[in-house]
VEXLUMLO-37879 format. One line per 5 residues: number of its first residue (from 1); for each residue x, z, y of C-alpha. Coordinates in Angstrom, 2 decimals. Layout:
NUM	X/Z/Y ~ ...;
//
This chain:
1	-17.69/30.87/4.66 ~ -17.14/29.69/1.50 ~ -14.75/26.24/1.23 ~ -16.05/23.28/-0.18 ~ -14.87/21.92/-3.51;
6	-13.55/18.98/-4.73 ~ -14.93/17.74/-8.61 ~ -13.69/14.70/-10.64 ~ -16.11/14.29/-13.30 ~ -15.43/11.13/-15.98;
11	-17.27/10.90/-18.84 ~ -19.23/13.98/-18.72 ~ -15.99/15.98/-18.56 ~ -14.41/18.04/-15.54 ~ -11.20/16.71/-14.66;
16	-10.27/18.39/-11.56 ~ -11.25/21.25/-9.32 ~ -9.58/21.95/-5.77 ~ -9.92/22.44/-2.34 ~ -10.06/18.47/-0.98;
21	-8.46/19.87/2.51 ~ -5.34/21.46/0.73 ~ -5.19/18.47/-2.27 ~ -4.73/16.14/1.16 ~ -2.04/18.37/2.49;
26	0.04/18.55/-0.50 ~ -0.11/14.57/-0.72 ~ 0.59/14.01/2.58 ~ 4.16/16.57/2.84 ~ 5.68/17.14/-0.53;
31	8.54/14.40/-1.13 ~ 8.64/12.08/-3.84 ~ 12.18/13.35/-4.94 ~ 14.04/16.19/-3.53 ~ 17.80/16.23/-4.08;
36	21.19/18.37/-2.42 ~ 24.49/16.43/-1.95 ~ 28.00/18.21/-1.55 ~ 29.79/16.06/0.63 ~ 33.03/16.43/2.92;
41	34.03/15.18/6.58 ~ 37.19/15.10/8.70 ~ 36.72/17.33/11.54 ~ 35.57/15.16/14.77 ~ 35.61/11.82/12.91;
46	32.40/10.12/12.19 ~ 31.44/9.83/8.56 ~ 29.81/7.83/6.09 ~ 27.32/10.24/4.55 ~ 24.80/7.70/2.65;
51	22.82/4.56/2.44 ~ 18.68/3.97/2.41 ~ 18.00/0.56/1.18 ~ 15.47/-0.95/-0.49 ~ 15.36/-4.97/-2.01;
56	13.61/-7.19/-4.20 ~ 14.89/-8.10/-7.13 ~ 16.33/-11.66/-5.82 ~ 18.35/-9.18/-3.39 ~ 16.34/-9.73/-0.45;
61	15.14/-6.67/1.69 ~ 12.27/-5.21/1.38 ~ 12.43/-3.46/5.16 ~ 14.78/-0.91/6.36 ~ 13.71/2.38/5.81;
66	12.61/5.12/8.34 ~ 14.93/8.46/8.84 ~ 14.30/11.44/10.19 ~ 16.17/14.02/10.68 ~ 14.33/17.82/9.71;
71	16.90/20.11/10.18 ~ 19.66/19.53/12.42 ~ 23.28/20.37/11.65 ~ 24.30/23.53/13.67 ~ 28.03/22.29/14.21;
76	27.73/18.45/14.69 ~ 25.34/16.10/14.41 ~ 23.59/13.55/12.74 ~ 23.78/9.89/13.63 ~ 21.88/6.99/12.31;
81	22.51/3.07/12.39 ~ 20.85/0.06/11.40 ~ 23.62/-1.80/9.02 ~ 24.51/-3.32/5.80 ~ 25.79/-1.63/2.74;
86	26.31/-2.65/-1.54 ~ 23.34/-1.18/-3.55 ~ 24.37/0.67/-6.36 ~ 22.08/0.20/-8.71 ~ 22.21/0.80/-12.86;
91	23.50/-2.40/-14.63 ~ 20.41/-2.30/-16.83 ~ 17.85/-2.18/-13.63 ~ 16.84/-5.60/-12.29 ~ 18.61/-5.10/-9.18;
96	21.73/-4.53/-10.72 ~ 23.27/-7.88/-10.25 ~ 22.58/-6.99/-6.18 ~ 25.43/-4.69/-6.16 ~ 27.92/-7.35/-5.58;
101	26.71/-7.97/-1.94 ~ 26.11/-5.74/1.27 ~ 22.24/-5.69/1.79 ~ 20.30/-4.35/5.21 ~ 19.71/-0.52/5.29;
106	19.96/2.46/7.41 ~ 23.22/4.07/7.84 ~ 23.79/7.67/7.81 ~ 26.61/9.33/9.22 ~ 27.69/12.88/10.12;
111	30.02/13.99/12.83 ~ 30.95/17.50/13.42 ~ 31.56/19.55/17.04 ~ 35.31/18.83/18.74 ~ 37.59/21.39/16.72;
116	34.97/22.20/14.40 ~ 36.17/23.65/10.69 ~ 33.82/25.54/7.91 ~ 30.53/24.56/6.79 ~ 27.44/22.42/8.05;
121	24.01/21.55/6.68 ~ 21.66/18.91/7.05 ~ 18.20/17.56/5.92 ~ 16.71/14.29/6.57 ~ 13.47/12.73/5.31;
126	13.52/8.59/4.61 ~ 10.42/6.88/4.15 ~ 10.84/3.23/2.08 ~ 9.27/0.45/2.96 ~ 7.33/0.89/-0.71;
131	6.23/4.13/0.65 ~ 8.65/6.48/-1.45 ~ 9.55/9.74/0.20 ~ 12.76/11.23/-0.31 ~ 14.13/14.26/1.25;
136	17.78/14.77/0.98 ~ 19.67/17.72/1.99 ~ 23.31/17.35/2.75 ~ 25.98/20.43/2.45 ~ 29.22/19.32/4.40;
141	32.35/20.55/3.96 ~ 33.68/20.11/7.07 ~ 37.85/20.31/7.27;
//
């Protein structure tokens, strides 16, 4: 069976050519941004991993954003709150002047197994209330 093609024609020209069912797949999973973090944790002890938050530029929230969690850590695991925490943006982006005060976002925190030393990994997806898709994966150092 042959698969059915997708063409974008503007102005007489050809301007794309793919499959529509695998164009609509690759919009739907692949993450805005895709970054690793290094980060270390006291064996046992709950920590602060990172912040999702997204405001307005008069500081006001925007909605808290939605985590997942895609690949759970094999020695601990992965806990997330509802809170407040300071933005951190640029000084030259409007939102810089927000970083003075704690704004709503969700919390992320890692905890590892009781007596628990080496290494741990994580990855989480966070949607934003502007629809931005992130996913962040998290080596821990674990000590």
């Amino acid at each position: 069976m042959m698969a059915r093609l997708a063409i974008l024609v503007a102005g007489g020209m050809l301007l794309a050519l793919c499959p529509p069912s695998q164009a609509d797949e690759v919009g739907k999973s692949a993450p805005s941004v895709t970054d690793s973090y290094v980060k270390g944790a006291v064996s046992e002890a709950k920590q602060y991993i990172r912040s999702y938050l997204s405001i307005n530029p008069d500081c006001s929230s925007m909605g808290n954003a939605k985590v997942t969690v895609v690949t759970k850590p094999e020695h601990g695991h992965v806990i997330v709150e509802n809170g407040e925490a300071y933005p951190d943006f640029s000084n030259d982006n409007v939102r810089g002047h927000c970083n003075s005060r704690k704004v709503p976002a969700a919390l992320l925190y890692y905890q590892s197994d009781s007596g628990f030393v080496g290494a741990d990994r994580l990855v989480v997806d966070a949607v934003m209330p502007s629809g931005m898709f992130y996913r962040h994966e998290f080596s821990i150092n674990v000590r």
